[in-house]
MARLUMSE-350128 format. One record per residue (C-alpha): residue number from 1; x, y, z. Coordinates in steps of 0.1 Angstrom, whole numbers. Layout:
// residues N
[atom NUM, [X, Y, Z]];
...
END
This chain:
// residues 358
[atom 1, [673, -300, 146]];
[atom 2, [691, -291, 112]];
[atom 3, [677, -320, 96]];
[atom 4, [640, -307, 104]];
[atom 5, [645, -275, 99]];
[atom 6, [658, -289, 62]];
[atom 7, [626, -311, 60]];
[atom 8, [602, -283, 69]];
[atom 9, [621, -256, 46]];
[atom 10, [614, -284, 17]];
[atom 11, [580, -285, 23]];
[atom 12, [573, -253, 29]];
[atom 13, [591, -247, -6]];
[atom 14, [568, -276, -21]];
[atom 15, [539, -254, -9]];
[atom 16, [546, -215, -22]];
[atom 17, [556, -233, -58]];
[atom 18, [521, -251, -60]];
[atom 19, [502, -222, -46]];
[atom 20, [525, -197, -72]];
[atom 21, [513, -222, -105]];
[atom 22, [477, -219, -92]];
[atom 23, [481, -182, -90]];
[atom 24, [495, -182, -127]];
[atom 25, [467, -203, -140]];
[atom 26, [440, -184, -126]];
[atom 27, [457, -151, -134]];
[atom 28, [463, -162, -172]];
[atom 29, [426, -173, -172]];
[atom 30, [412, -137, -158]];
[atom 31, [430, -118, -186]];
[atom 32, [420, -143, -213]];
[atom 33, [383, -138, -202]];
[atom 34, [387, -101, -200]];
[atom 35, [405, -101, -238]];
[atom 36, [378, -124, -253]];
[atom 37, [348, -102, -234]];
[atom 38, [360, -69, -251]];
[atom 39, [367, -89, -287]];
[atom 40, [332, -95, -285]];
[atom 41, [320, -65, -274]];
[atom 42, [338, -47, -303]];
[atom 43, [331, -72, -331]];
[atom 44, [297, -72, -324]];
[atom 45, [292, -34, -318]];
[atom 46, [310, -25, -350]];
[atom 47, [283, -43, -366]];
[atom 48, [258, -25, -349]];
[atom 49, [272, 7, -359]];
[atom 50, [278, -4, -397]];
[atom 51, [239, -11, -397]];
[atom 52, [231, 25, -380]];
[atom 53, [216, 4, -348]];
[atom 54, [249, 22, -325]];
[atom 55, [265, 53, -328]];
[atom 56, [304, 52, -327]];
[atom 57, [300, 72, -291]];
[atom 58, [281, 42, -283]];
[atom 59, [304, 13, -290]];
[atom 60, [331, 31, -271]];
[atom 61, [312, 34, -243]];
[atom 62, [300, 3, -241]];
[atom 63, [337, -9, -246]];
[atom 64, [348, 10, -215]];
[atom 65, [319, -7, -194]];
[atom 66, [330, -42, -203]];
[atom 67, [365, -35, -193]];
[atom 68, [354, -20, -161]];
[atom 69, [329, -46, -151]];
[atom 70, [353, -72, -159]];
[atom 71, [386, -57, -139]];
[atom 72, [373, -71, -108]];
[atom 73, [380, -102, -119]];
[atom 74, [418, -101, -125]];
[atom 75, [419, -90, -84]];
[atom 76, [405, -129, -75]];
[atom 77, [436, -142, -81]];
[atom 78, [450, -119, -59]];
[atom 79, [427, -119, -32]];
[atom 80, [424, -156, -28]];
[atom 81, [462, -160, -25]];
[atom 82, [464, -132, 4]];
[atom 83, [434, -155, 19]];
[atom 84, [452, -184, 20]];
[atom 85, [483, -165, 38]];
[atom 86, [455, -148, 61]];
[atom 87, [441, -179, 72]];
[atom 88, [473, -198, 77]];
[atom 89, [487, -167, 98]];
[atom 90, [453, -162, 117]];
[atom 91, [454, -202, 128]];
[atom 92, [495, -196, 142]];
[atom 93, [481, -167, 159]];
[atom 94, [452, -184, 175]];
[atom 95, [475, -215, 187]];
[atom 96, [499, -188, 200]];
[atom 97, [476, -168, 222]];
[atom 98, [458, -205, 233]];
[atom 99, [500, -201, 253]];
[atom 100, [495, -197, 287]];
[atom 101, [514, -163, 297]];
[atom 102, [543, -159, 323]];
[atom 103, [520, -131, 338]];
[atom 104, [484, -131, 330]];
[atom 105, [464, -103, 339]];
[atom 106, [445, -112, 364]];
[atom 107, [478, -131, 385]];
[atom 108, [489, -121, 417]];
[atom 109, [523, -125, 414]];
[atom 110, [550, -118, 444]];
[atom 111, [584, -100, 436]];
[atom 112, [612, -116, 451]];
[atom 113, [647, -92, 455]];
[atom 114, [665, -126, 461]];
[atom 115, [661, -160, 455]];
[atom 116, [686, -184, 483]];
[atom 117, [669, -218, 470]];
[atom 118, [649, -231, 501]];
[atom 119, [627, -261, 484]];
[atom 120, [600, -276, 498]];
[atom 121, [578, -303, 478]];
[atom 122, [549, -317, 498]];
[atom 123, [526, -343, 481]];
[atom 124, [541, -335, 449]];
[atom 125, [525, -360, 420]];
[atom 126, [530, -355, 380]];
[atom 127, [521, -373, 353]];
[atom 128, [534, -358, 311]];
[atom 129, [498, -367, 303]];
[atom 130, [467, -377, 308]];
[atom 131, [468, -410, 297]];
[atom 132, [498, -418, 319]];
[atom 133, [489, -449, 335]];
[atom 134, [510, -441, 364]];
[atom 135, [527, -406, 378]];
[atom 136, [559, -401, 363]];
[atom 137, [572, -387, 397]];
[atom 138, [555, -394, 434]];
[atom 139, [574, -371, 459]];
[atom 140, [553, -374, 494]];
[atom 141, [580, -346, 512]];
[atom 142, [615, -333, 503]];
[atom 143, [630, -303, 516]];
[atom 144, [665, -288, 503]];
[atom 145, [683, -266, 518]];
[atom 146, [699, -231, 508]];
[atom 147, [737, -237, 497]];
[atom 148, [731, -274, 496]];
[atom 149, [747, -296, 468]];
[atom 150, [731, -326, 461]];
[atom 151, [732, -352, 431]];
[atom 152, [703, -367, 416]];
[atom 153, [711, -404, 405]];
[atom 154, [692, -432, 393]];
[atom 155, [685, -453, 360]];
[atom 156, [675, -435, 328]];
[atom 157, [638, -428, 328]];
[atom 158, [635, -428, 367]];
[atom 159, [630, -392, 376]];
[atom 160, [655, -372, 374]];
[atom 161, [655, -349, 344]];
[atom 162, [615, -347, 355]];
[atom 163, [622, -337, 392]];
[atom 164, [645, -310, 376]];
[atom 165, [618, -296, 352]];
[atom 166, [597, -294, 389]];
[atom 167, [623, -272, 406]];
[atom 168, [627, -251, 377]];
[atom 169, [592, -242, 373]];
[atom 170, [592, -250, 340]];
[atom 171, [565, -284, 349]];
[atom 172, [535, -278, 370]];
[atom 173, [528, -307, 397]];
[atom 174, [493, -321, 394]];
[atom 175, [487, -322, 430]];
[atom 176, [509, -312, 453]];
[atom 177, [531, -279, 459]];
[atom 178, [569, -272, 448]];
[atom 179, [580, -242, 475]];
[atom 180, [610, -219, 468]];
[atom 181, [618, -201, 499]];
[atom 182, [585, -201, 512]];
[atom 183, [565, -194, 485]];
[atom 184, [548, -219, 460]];
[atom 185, [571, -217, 427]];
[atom 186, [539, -205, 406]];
[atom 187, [535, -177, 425]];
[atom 188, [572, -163, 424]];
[atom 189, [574, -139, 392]];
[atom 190, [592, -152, 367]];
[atom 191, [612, -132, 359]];
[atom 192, [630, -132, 395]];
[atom 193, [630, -168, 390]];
[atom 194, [650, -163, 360]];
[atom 195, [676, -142, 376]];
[atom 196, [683, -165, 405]];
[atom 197, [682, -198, 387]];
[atom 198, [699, -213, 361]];
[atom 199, [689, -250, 345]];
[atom 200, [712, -271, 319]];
[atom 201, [689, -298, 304]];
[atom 202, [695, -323, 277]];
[atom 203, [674, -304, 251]];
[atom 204, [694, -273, 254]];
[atom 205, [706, -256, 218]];
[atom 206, [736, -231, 206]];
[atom 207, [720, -204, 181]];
[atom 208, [733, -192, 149]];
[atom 209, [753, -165, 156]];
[atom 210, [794, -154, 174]];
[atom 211, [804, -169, 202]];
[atom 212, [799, -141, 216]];
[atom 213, [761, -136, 214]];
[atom 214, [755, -171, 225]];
[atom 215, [769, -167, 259]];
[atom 216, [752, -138, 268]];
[atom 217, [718, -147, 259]];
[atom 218, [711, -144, 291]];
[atom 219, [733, -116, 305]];
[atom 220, [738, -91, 276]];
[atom 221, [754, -68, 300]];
[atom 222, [784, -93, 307]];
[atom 223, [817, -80, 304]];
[atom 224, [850, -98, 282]];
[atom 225, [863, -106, 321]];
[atom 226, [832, -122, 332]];
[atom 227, [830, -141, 302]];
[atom 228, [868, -152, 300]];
[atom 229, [861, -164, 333]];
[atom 230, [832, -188, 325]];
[atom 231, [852, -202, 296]];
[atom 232, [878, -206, 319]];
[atom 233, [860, -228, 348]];
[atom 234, [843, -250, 319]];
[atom 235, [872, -257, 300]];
[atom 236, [864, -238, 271]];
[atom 237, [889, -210, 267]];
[atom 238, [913, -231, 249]];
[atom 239, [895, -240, 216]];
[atom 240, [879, -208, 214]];
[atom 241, [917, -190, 218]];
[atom 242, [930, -212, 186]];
[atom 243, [895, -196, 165]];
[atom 244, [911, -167, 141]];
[atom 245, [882, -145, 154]];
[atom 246, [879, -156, 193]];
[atom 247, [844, -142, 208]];
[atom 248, [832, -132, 174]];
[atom 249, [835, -170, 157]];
[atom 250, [800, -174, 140]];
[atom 251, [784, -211, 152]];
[atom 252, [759, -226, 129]];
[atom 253, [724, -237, 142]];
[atom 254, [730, -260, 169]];
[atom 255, [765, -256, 174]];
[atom 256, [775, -276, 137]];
[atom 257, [809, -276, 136]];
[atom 258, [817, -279, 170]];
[atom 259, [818, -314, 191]];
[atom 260, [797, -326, 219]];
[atom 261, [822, -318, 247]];
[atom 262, [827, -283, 231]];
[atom 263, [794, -278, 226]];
[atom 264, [787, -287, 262]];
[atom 265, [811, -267, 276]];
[atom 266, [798, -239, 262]];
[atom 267, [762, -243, 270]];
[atom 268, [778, -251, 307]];
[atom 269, [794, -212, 305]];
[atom 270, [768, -192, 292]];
[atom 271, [751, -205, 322]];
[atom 272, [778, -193, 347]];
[atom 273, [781, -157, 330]];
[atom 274, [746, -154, 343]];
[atom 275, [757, -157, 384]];
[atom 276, [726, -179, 390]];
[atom 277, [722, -187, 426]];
[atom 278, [706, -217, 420]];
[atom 279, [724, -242, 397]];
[atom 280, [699, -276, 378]];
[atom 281, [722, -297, 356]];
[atom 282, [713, -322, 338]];
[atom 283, [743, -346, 329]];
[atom 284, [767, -314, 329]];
[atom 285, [796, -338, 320]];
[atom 286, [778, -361, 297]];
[atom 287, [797, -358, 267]];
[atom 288, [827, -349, 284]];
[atom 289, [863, -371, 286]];
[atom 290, [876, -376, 319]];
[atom 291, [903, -353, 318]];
[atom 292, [884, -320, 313]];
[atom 293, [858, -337, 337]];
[atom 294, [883, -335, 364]];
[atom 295, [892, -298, 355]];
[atom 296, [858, -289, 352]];
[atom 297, [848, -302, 389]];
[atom 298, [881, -285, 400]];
[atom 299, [868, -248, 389]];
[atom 300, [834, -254, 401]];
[atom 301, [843, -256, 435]];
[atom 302, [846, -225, 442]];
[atom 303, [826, -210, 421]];
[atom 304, [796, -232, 436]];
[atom 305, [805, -218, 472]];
[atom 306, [768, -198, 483]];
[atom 307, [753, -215, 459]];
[atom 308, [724, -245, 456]];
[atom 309, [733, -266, 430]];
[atom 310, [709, -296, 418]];
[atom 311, [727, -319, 394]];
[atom 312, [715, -352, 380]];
[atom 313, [743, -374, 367]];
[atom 314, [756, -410, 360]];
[atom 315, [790, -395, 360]];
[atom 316, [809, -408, 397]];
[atom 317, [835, -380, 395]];
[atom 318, [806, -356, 399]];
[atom 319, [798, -363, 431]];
[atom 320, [832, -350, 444]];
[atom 321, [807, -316, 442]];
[atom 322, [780, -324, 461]];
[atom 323, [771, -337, 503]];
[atom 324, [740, -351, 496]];
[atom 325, [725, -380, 474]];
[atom 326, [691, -386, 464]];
[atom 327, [681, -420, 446]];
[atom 328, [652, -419, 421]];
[atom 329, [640, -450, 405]];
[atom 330, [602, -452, 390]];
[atom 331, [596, -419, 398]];
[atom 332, [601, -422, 439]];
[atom 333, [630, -412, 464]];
[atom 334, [640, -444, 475]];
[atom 335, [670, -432, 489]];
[atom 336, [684, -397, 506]];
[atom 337, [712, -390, 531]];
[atom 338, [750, -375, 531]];
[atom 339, [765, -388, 497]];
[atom 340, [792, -411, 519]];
[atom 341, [764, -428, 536]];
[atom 342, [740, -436, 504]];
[atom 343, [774, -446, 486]];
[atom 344, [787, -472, 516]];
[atom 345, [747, -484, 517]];
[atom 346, [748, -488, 481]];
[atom 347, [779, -509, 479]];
[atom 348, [775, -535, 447]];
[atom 349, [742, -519, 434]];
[atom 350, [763, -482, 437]];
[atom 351, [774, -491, 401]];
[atom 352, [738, -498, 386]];
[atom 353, [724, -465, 401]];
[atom 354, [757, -445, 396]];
[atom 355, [762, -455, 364]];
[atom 356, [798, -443, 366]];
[atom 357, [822, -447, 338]];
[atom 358, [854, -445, 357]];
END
């Protein structure tokens, strides 16, 4: 991410210095136009007056025309750089309302007070484009249950990080219907979806700016204690303890400075400080050692108590969390049952699907 935001600051750079020598040139050329004009002007009225053809009122006159008639022209150069801005800000504006909106006018959405995390997919297909030769994820009927925890496992590219984005709402299924409690997910306002559910994916990114602000992106209400008590369960209270300023450290753009575990440990809290009663992690423990793995899955047991929690992982020390196992491979459910069971019926192929590193 630093390194494009490097490469597009470059060119970007590149850009304003060729459009500021163009400026220059045109601007330099305006005023040498306008001197010559009125050098002409002069020379050749003073002449006219030496003869007695033009009165001295005249030649003044006619000076003050010139220069007027001509100002115009030293605005181009101004006008055609504020053009070039205006078209490049009109086209970001036109691919920004092109967005669809959380809330369009002319939606129906239905407020929900409280969000348990009943799903139901029926006939659920998806395919990332067009031009897919074949769905990405085929899900004839799944149903999970509120307070459920259940592990998503399978090879990479099967499914899972896909079948998250589904339960999230943050993918639309091209046919079929992804219920939460009832309702289809598109038709739950999102902003009551945002309250209730929380989702760690791969992609997600620290912010420059303290510790502090990072974690409660989300909750900007959160108290020191509720915070404290996040960095507790995920491990990260102890490196942010031996930072001279604590809460207040500044991170750099994507969390430079930090390392993957602590980086993922912090993403993991500022998740928690938000009380989500629905939890979708994606490889929580991915970049994690086995040690704080274990403490990690030790705090989350209680803290996941109530709660639905949807977490796809190649880590087998995660599913010490969960009572249920689904098995995605080539975007279907080809197995699902009470994680014992799936794990005895896996027996030599548990490791392949597992992926475990312990």
């Amino acid at each position: 991410f630093q390194n494009q935001l490097n490469h597009m600051n470059e060119v970007s750079a590149d850009v304003s210095m060729q459009q500021r020598k163009i400026v220059g040139l045109m601007t330099a050329w305006t005023q040498k136009i306008q001197g010559l004009t009125f050098a002409i002007v002069v020379l050749v009225g003073a002449f006219a007056v030496m003869e007695g053809d033009m009165t001295t009122g005249a030649l003044v006159a006619c000076s003050i025309l010139s220069s007027r008639m001509l100002a115009p022209i030293s605005q181009i150069t101004g006008v055609l750089g504020r053009l070039q801005q205006a078209k490049v800000a009109k086209s970001g504006l036109d691919e920004l309302m092109k967005k669809p909106v959380d809330q369009p006018d002319y939606s129906h959405l239905i407020h929900r007070p409280a969000l348990d995390g009943h799903y139901e997919l029926n006939g659920v297909v998806f395919k990332y484009g067009d031009d897919d030769p074949k769905p990405s994820l085929m899900i004839p009927k799944l149903e999970i249950k509120p307070g459920e925890k259940i592990a998503i496992l399978g090879r990479n590219g099967a499914g899972k990080s896909t079948l998250l984005q589904l339960l999230s709402g943050m993918q639309t299924p091209l046919q079929g219907k992804v219920k939460l409690d009832g309702i289809d997910l598109t038709l739950i306002d999102p902003s009551d979806v945002r309250r209730d559910m929380g989702l760690l994916n791969q992609n997600s990114q620290l912010f420059y700016g303290s510790i502090r602000e990072n974690l409660t992106l989300g909750a900007p209400l959160a108290t020191d204690q509720e915070i404290l008590e996040a960095l507790q369960i995920t491990g990260a209270l102890g490196f942010i303890q031996e930072k001279k300023e604590g809460l207040d450290h500044i991170i750099l753009e994507g969390g430079v400075g930090f390392s993957g575990e602590q980086r993922q440990a912090l993403l993991l809290a500022r998740l928690l400080i938000r009380q989500p009663k629905i939890l979708l992690l994606d490889e929580p423990t991915a970049a994690i050692d086995d040690v704080s793995e274990k403490q990690l899955i030790d705090h989350l047991k209680g803290y996941l108590t109530h709660r639905t929690m949807i977490v796809a992982t190649h880590r087998r020390a995660v599913l010490e969390l969960v009572d249920r196992i689904l098995v995605v491979n080539d975007g279907k459910i080809v197995m699902d049952g009470p994680r014992d069971q799936i794990l005895n019926q896996s027996q030599g192929g548990n490791k392949r699907v597992v992926g475990a590193s312990a």
